[in-house]
N, C-alpha and C positions, 0 to 999 in steps of 0.2 A: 511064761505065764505071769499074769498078775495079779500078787496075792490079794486078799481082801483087806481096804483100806490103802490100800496104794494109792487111790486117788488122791484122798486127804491130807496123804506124806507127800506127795510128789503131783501137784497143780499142772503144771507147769506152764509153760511163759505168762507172765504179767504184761497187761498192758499198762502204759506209763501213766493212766487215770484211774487206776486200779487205789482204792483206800489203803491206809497204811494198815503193815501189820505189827504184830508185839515187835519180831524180828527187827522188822525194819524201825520201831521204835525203838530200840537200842543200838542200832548202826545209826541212828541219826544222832542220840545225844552223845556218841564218841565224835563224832563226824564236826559237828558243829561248835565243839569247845574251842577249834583255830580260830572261830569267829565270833567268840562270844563278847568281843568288845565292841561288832556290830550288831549289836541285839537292836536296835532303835531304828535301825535302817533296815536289818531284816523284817522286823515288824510291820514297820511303812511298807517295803516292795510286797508282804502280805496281807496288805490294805487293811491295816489296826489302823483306828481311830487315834486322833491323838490326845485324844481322853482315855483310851484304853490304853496306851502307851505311858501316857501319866500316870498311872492308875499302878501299874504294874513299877516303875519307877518310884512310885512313893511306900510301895509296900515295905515296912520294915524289916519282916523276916527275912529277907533278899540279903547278902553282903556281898555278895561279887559278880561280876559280867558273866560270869557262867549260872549261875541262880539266875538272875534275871531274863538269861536264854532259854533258860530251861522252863521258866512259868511261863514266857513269850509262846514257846512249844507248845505246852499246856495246853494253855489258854487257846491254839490256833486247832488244837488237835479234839479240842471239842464242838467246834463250827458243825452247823447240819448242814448249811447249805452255801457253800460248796463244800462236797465232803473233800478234807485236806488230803491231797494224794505227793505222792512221791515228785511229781512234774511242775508241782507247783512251788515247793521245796525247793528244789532245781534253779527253777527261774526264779524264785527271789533272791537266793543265795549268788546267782548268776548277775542280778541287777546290781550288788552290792559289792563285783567285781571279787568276787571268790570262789572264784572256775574250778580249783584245783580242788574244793569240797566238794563242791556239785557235781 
């Protein structure tokens, strides 16, 4: 039987254009610290502006490649439209030849 609320615990399958969740918001910023020296390229393959890129590059509070991936993130994970899914993650981190994240 299925107790009440099991729906809400247990979705199940995602599709791969499905919006990010808190979860998956914290499997990404472990995921992504191997590549946070390509913060700039991940950006670019998630078509930042390279004003926005600069922008995020000049912020002082920043001191390390992982800060700067991590406001990259941020910054990407509040887009309306496209809302940023899991797939798109993927292929950029895939463009930037870092298969073994993705």
């Amino acid at each position: 039987l299925v107790k009440a609320g099991d729906v809400e615990l247990n979705p199940g399958p995602r599709d791969k254009r499905d919006p990010l969740s808190e979860e998956d918001l914290r499997r990404l910023f472990q995921s992504v610290r191997r590549v946070s020296a390509k913060w700039r390229d991940v950006g670019e393959a998630l078509e930042f502006s390279h004003d926005r890129l600069k922008a995020i590059a000049k912020d002082k509070s920043l001191s390390t490649d992982e800060h700067y991936m991590q406001e990259l993130l941020n910054k990407w994970l509040k887009w309306d439209c496209p809302l940023p899914c899991v797939e798109d993650l993927a292929t950029a981190l895939r463009s930037v030849e870092e298969e073994r994240t993705a």
